[in-house]
N, CA and C atoms as an extended XYZ file, in Angstrom:
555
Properties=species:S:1:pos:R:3:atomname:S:1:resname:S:1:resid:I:1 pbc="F F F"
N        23.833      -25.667       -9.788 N   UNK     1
C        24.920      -24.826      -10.224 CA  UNK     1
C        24.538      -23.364       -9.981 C   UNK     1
N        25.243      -22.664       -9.316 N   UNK     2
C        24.939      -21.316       -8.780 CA  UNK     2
C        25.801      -20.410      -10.264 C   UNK     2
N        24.742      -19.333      -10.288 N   UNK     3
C        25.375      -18.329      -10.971 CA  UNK     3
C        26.664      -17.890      -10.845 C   UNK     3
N        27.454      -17.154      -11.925 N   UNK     4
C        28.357      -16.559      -11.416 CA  UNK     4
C        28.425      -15.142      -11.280 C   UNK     4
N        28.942      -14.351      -10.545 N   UNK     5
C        28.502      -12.716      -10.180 CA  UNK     5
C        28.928      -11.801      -11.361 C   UNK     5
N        29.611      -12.205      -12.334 N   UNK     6
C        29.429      -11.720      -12.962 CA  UNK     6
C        27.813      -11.417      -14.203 C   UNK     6
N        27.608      -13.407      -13.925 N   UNK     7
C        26.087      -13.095      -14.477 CA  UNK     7
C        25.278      -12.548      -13.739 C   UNK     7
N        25.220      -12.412      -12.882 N   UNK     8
C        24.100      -11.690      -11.528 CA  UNK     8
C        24.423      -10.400      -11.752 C   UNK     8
N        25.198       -9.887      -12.209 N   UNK     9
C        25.693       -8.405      -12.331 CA  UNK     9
C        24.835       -8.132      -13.308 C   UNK     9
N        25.209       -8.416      -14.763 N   UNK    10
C        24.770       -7.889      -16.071 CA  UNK    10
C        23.372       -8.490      -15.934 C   UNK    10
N        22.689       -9.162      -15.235 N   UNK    11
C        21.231       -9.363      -15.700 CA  UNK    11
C        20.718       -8.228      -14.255 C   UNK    11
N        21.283       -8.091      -13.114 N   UNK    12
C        20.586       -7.310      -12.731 CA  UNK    12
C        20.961       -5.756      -13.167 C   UNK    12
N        21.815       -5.281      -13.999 N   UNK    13
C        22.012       -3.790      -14.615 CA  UNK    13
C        21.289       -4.170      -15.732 C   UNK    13
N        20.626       -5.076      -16.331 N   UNK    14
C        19.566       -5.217      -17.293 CA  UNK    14
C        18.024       -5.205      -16.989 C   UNK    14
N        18.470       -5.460      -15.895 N   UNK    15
C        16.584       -5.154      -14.885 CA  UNK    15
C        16.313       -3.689      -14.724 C   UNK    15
N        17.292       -3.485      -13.473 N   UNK    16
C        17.767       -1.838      -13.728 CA  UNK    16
C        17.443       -1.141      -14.624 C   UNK    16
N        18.126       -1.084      -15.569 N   UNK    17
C        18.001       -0.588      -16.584 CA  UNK    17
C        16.218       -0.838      -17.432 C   UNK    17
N        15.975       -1.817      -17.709 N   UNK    18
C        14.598       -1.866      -18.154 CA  UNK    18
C        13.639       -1.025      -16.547 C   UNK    18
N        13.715       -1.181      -15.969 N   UNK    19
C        12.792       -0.412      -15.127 CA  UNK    19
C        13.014        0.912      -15.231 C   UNK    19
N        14.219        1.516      -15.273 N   UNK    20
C        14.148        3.017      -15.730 CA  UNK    20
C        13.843        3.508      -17.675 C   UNK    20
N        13.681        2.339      -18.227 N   UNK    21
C        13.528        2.702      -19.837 CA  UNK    21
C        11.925        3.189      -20.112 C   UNK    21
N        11.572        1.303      -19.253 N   UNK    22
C        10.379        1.468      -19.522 CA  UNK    22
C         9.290        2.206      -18.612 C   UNK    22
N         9.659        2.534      -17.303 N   UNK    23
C         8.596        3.279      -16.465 CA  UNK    23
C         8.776        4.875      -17.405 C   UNK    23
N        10.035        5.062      -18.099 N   UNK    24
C         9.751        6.303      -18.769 CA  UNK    24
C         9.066        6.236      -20.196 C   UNK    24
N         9.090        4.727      -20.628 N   UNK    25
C         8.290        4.815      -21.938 CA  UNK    25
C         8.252        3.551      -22.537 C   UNK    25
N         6.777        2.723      -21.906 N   UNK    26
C         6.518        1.684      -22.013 CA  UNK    26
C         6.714        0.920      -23.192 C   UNK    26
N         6.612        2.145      -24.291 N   UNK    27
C         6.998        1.265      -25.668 CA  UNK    27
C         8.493        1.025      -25.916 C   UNK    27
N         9.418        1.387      -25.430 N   UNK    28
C        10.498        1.471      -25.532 CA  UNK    28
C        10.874        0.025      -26.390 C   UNK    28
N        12.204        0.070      -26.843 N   UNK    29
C        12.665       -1.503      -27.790 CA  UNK    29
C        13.716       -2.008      -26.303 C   UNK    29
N        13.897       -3.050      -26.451 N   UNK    30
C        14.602       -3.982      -26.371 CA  UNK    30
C        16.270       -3.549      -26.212 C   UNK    30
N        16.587       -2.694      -27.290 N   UNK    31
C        17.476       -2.453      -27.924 CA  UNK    31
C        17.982       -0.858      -27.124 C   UNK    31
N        16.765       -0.280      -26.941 N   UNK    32
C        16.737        1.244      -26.116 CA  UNK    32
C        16.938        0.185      -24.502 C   UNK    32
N        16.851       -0.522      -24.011 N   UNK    33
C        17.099       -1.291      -22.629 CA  UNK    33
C        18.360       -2.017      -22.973 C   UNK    33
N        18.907       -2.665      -23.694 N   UNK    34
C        20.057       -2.663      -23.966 CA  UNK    34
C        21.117       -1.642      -23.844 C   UNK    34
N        20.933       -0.682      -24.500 N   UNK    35
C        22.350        0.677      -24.159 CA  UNK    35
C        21.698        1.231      -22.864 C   UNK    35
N        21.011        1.389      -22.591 N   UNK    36
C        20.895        1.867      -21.122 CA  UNK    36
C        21.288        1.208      -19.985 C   UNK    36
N        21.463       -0.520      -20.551 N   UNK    37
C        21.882       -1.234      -19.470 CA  UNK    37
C        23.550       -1.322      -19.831 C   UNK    37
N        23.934       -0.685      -21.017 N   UNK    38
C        25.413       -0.698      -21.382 CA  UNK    38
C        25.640       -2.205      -21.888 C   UNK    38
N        25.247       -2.697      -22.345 N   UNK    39
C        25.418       -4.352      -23.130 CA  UNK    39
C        24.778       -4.207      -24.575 C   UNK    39
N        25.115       -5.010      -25.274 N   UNK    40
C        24.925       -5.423      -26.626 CA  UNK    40
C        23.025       -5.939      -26.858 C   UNK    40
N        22.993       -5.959      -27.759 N   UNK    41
C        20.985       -6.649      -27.971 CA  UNK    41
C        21.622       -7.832      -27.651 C   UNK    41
N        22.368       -8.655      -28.140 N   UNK    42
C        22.626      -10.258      -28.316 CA  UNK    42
C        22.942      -10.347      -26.682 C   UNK    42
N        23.490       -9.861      -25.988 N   UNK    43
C        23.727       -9.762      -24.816 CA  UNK    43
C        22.487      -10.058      -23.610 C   UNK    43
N        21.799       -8.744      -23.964 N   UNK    44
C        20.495       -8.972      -23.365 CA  UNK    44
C        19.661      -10.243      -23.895 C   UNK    44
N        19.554      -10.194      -25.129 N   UNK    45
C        18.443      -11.922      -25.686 CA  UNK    45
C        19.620      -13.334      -25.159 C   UNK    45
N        20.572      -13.477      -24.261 N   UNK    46
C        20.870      -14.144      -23.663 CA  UNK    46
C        20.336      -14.669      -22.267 C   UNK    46
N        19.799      -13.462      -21.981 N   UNK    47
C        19.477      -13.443      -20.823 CA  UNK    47
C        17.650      -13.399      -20.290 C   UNK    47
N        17.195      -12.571      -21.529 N   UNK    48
C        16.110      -12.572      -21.831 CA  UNK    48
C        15.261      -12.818      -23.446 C   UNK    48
N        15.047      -13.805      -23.826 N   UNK    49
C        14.971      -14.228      -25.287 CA  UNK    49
C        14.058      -13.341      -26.065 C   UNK    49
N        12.769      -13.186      -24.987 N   UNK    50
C        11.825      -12.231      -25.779 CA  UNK    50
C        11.291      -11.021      -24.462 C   UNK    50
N        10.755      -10.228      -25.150 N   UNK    51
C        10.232       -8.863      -24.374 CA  UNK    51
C         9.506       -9.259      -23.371 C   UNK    51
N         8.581      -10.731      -23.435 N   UNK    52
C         7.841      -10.987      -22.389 CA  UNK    52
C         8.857      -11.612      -21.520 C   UNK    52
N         9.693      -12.256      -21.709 N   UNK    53
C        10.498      -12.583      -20.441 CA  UNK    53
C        11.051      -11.640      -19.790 C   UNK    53
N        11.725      -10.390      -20.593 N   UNK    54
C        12.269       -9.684      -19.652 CA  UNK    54
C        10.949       -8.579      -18.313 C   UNK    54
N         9.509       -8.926      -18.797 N   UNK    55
C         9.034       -8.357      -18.106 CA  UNK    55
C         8.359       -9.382      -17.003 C   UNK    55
N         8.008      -10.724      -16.972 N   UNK    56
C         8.199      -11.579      -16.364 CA  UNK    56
C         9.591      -11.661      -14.993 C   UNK    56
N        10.282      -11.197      -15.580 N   UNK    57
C        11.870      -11.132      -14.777 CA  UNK    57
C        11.405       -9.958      -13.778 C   UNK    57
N        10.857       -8.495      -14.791 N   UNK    58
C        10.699       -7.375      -13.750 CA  UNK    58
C         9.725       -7.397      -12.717 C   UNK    58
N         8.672       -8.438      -13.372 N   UNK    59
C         7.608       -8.542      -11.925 CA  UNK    59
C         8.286       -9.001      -10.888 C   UNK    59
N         9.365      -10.090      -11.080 N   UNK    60
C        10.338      -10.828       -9.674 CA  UNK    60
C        11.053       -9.578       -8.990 C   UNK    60
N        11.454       -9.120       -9.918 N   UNK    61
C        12.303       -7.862       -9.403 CA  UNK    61
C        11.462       -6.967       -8.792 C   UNK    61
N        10.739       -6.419       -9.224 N   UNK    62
C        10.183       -4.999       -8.575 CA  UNK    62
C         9.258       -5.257       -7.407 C   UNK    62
N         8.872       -6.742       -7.228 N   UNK    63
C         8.339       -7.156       -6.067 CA  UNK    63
C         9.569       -7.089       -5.107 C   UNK    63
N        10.736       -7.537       -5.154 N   UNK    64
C        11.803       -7.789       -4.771 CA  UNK    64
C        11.984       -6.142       -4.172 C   UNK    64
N        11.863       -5.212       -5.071 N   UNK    65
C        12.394       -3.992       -4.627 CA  UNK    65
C        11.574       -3.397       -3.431 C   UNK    65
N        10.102       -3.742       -3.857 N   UNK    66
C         8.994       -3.254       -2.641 CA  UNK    66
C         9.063       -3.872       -1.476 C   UNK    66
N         9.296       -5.351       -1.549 N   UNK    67
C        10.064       -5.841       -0.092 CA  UNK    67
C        11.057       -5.105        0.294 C   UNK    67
N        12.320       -4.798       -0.133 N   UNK    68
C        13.215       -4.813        0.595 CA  UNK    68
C        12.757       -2.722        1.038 C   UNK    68
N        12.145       -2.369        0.297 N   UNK    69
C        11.838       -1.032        0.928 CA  UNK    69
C        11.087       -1.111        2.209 C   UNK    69
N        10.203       -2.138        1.998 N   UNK    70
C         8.755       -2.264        3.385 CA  UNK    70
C         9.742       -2.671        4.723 C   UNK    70
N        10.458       -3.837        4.392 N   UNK    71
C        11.440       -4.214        5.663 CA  UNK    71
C        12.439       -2.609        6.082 C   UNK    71
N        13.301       -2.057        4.971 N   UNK    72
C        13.718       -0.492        5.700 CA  UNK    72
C        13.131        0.119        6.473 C   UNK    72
N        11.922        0.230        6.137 N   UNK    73
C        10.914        1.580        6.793 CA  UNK    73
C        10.450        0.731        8.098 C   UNK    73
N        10.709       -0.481        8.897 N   UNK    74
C        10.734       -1.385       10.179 CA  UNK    74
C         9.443       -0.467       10.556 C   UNK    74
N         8.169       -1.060       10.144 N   UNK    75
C         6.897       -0.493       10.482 CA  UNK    75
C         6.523       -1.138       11.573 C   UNK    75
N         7.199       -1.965       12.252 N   UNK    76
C         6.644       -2.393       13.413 CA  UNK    76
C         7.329       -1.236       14.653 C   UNK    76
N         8.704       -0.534       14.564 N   UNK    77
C         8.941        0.509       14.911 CA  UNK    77
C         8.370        1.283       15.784 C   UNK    77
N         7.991        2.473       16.167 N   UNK    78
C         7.505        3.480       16.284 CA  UNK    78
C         5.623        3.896       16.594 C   UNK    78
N         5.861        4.620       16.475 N   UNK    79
C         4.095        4.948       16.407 CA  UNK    79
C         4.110        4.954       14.968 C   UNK    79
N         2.689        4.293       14.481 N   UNK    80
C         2.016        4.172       13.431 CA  UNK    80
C         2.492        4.936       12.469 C   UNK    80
N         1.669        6.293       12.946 N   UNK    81
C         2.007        7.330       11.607 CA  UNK    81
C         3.591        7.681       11.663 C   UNK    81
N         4.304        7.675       12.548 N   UNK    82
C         5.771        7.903       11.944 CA  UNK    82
C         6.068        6.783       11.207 C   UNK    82
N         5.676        5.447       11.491 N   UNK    83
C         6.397        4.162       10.236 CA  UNK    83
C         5.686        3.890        9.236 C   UNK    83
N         4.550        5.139        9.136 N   UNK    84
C         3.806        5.395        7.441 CA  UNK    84
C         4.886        5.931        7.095 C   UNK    84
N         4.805        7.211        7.549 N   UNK    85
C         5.467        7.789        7.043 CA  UNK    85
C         7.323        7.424        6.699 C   UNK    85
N         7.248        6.571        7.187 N   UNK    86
C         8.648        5.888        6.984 CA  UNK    86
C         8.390        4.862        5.845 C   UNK    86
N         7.635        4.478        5.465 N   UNK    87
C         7.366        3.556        4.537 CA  UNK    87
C         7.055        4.363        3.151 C   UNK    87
N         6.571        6.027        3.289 N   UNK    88
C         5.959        6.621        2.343 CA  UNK    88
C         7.062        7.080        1.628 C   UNK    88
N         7.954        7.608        2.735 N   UNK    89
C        10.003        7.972        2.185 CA  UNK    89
C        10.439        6.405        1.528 C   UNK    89
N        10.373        5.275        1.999 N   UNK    90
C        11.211        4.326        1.112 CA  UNK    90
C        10.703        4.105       -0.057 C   UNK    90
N         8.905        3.837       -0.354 N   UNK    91
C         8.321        3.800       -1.324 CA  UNK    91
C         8.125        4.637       -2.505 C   UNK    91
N         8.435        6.091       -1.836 N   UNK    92
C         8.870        7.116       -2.864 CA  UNK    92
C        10.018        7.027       -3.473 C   UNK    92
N        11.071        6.165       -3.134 N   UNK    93
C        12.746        6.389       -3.708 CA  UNK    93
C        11.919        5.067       -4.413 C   UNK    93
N        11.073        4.419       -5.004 N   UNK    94
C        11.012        3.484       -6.155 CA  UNK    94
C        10.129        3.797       -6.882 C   UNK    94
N         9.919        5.128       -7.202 N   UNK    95
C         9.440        5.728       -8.235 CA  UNK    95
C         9.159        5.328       -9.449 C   UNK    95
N        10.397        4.848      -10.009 N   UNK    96
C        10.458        4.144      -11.506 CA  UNK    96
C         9.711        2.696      -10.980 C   UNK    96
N        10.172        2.302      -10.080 N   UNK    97
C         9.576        1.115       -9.790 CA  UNK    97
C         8.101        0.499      -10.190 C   UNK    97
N         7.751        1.648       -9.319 N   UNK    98
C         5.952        1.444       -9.267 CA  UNK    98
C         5.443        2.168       -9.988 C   UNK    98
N         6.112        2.890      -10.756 N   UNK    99
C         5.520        3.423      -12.047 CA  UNK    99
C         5.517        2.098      -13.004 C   UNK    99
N         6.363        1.423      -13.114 N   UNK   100
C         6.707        0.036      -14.385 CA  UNK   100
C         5.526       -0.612      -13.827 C   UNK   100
N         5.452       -0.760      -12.217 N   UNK   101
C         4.198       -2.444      -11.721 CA  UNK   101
C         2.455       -1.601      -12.195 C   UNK   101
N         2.367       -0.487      -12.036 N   UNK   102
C         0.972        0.768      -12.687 CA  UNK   102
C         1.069        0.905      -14.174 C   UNK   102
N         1.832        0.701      -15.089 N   UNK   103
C         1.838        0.767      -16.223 CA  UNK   103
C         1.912       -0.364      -17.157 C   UNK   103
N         2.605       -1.165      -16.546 N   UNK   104
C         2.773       -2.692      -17.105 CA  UNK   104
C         1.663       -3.266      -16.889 C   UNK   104
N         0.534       -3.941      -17.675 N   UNK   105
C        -0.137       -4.601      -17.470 CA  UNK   105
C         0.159       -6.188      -17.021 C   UNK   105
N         1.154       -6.752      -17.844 N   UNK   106
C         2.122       -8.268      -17.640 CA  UNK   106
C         2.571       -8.407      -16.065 C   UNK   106
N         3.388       -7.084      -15.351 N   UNK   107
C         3.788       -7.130      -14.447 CA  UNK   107
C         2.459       -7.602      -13.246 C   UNK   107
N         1.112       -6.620      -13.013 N   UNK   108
C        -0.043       -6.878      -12.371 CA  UNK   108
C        -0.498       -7.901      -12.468 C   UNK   108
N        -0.426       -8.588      -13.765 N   UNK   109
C        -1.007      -10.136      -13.826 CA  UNK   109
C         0.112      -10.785      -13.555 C   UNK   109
N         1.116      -10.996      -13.310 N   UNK   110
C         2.029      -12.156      -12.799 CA  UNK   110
C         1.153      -12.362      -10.989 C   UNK   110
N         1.378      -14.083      -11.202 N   UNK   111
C         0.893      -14.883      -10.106 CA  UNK   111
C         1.344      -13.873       -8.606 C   UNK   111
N         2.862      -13.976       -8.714 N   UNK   112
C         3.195      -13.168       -7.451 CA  UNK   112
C         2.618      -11.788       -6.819 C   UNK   112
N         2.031      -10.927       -7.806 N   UNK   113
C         0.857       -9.641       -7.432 CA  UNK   113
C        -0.593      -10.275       -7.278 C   UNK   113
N        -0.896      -11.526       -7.631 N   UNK   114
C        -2.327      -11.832       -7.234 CA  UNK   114
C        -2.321      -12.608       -6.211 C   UNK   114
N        -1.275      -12.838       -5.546 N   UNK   115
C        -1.706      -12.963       -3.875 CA  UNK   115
C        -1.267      -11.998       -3.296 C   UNK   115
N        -1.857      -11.848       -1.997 N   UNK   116
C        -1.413      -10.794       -0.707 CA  UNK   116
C        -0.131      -11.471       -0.401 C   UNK   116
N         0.772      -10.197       -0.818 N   UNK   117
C         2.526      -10.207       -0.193 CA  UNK   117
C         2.400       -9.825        1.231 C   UNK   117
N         4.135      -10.278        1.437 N   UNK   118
C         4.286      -10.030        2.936 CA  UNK   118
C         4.115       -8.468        3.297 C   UNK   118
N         4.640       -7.989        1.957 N   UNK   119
C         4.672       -6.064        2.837 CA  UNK   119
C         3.292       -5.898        2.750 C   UNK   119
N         2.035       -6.704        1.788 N   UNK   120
C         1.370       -5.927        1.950 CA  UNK   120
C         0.387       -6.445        3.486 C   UNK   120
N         0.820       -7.566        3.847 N   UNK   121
C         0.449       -8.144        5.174 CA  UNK   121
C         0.732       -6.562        6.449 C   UNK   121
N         2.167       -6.521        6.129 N   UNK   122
C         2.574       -5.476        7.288 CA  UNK   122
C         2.225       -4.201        7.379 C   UNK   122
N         1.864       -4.132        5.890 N   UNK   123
C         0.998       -2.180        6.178 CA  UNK   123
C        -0.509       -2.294        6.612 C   UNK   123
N        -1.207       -3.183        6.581 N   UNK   124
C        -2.505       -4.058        6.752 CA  UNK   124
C        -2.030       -3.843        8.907 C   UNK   124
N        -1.264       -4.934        9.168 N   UNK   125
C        -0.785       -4.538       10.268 CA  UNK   125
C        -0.617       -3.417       10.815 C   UNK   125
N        -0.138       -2.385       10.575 N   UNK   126
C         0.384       -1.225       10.420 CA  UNK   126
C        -0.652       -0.282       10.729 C   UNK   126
N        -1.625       -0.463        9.619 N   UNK   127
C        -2.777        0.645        9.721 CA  UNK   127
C        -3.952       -0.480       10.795 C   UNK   127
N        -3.956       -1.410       10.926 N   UNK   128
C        -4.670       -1.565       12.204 CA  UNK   128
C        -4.271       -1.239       13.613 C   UNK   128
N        -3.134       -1.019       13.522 N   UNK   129
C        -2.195       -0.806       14.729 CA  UNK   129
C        -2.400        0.349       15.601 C   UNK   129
N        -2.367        1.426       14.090 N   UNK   130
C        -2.678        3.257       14.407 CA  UNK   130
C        -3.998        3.144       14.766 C   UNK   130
N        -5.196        2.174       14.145 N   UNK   131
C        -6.057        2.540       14.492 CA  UNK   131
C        -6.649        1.703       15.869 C   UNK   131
N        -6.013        0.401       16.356 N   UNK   132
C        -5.953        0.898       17.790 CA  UNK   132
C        -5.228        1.364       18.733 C   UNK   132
N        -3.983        2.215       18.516 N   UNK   133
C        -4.104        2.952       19.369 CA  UNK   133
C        -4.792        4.768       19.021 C   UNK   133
N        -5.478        4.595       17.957 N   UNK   134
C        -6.182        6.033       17.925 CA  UNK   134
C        -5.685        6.900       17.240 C   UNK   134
N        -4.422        6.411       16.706 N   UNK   135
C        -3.737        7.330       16.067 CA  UNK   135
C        -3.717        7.383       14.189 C   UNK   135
N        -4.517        6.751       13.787 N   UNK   136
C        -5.173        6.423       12.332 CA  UNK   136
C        -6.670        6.213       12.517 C   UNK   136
N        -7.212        6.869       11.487 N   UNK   137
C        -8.753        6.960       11.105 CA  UNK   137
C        -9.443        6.351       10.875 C   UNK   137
N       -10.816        5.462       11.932 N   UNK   138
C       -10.662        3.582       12.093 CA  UNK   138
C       -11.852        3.787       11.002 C   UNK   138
N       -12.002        4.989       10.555 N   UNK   139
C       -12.922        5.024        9.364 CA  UNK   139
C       -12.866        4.067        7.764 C   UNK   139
N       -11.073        4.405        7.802 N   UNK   140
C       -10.866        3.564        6.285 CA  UNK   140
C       -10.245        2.428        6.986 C   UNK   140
N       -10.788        1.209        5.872 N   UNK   141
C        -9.961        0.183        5.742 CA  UNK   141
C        -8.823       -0.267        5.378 C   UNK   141
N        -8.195       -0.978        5.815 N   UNK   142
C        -6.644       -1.287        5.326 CA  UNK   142
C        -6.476       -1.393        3.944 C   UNK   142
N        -7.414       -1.767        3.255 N   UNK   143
C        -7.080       -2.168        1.835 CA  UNK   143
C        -7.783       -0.585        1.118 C   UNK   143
N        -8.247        0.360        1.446 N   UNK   144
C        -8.447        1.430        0.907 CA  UNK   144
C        -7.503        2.076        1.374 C   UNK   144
N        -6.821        2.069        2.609 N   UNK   145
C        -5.737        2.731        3.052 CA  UNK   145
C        -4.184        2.690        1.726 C   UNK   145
N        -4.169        1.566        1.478 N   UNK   146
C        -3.154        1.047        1.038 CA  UNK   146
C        -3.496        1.626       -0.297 C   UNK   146
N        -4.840        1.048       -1.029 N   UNK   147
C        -5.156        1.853       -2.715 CA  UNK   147
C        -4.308        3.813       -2.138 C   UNK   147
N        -5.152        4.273       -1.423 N   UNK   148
C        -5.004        6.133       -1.202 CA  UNK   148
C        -2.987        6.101       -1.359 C   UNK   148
N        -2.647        5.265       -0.283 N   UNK   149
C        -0.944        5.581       -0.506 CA  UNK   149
C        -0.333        5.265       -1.856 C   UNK   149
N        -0.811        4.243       -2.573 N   UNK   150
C        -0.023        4.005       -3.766 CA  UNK   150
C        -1.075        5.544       -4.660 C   UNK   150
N        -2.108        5.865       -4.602 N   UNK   151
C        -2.881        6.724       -5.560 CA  UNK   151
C        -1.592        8.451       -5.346 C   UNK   151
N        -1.534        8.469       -3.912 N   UNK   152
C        -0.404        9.451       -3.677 CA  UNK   152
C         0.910        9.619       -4.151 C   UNK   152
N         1.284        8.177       -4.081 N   UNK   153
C         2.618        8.164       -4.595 CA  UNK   153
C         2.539        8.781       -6.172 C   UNK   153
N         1.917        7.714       -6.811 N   UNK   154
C         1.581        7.868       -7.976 CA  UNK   154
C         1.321        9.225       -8.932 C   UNK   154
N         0.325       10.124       -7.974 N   UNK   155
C         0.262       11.502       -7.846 CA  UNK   155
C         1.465       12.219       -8.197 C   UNK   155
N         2.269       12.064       -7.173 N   UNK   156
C         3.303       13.129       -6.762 CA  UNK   156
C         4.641       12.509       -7.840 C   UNK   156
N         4.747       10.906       -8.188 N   UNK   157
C         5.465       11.035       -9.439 CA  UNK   157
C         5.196       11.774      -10.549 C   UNK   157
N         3.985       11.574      -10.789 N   UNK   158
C         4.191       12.190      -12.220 CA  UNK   158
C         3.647       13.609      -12.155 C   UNK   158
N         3.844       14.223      -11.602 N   UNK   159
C         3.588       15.719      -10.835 CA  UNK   159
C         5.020       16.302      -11.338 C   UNK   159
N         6.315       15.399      -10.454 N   UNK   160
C         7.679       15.567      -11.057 CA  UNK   160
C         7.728       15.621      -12.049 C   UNK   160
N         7.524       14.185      -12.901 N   UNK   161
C         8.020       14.422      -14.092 CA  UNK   161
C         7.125       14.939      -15.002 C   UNK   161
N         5.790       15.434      -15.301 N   UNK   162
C         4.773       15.582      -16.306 CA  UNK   162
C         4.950       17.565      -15.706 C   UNK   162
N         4.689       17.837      -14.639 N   UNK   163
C         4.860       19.488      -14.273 CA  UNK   163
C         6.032       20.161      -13.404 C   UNK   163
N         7.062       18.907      -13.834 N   UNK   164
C         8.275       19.688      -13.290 CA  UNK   164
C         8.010       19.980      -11.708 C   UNK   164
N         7.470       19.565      -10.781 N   UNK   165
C         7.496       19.599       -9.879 CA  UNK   165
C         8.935       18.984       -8.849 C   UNK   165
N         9.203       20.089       -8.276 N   UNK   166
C        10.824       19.394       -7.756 CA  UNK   166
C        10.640       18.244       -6.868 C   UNK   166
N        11.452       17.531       -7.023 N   UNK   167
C        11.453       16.001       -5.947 CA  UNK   167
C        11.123       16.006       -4.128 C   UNK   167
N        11.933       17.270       -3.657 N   UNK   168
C        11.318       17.553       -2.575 CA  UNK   168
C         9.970       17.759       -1.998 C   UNK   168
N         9.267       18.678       -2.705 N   UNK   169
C         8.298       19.320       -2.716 CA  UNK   169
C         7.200       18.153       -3.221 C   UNK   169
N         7.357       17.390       -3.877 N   UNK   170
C         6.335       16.110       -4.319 CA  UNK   170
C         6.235       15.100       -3.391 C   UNK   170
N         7.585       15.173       -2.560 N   UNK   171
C         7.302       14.129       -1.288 CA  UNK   171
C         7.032       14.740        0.061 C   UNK   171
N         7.364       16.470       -0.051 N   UNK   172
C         6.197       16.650        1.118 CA  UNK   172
C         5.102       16.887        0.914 C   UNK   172
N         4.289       16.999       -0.246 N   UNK   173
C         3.086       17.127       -0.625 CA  UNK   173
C         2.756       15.862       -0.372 C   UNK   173
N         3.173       14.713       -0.821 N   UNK   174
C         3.030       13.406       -0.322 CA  UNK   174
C         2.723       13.102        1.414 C   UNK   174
N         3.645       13.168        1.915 N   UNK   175
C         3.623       13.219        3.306 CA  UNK   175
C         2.583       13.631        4.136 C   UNK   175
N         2.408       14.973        3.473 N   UNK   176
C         1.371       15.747        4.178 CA  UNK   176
C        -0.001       14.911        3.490 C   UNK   176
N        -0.091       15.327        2.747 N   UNK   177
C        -1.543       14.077        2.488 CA  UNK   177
C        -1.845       13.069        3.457 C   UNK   177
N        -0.717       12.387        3.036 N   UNK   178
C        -0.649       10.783        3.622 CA  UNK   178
C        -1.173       11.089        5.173 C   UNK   178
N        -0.535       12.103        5.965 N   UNK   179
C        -0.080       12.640        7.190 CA  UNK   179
C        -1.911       12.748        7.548 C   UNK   179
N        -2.443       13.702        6.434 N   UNK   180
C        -3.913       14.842        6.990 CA  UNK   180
C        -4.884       13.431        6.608 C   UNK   180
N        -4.364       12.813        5.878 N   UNK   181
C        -5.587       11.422        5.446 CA  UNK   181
C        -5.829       10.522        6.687 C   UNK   181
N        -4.632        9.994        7.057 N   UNK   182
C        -4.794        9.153        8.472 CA  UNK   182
C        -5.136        9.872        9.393 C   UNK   182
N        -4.873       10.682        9.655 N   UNK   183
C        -4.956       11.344       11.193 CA  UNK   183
C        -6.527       10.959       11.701 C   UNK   183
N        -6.195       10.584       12.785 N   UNK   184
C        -7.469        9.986       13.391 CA  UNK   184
C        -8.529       11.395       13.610 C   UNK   184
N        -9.480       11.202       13.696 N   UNK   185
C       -10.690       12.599       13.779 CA  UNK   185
C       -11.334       12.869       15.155 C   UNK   185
């Protein structure tokens, strides 16, 4: 029996919504993710009975969101460092995102983050790619490559929101990092 879109609606403006409550404040209630998602508490405990399910739900989701950003940024594309940098622009618009999967401890331990995902297969790809054709720094490894971009992102969020740093300016500070880090030597 397939959902109906109306339920696919209100549980995903309840995901939504918990990913922007809680990447701004992990303790948040139940009840504070409720009016933000515009539904009732009884509404949401329909859908999610207890706090651990609804964060169980967000690990599906926010994996969900980092796929569908890694496939945008088509890193097979281009030269290397332009489809970093294309990956560094989609990964930055999920801000709240990967702030919730860095702050949530529940989310990091779900099964689906303790294996190697597909995006993280393709940036692995990606940065071996630049570095043969010369155009990434065959110095770091893919999997330190990958820690430095999420440590950047991470950076330049809460740069925004903790020193008011404007949104522009945090993702070319981003960029450029990302940009002066790879560059082959």
């Amino acid at each position: 029996m397939t959902e109906s879109s109306t339920r696919i609606r209100t549980r995903r403006a309840i995901l939504d919504a918990a990913v922007t409550v809680l990447a701004r404040d992990p303790s948040a209630s139940l009840a504070e993710v409720a009016a933000a998602a515009d539904v009732g508490r009884t509404t949401l405990h329909r859908y999610f009975a207890e706090r651990s399910d609804l964060i169980s739900a967000l690990a599906a989701h926010t994996l969900d969101q980092v796929c569908i950003a890694t496939d945008r940024a088509e890193l097979s594309h281009g030269p290397a460092p332009e489809a970093l940098g294309r990956l560094c622009r989609e990964y930055f618009e999920l801000g709240d995102v990967l702030t919730l999967i860095f702050n949530e401890p529940q989310i990091g331990a779900d099964p689906a983050y303790q294996e190697e995902a597909e995006h993280d297969r393709e940036l692995t790809d990606l940065i071996a790619r630049g570095q043969a054709e010369g155009t990434i720094d065959p110095a770091f490894t893919p999997a330190w490559f990958q820690y430095a971009l999420w440590a950047l992102l991470y950076t330049s969020w809460s740069l925004m929101r903790e020193a008011s740093l404007p949104r522009h300016e945090a993702l070319e500070l981003c960029l450029r990092s990302l940009g002066k880090l790879a560059a082959a030597r």
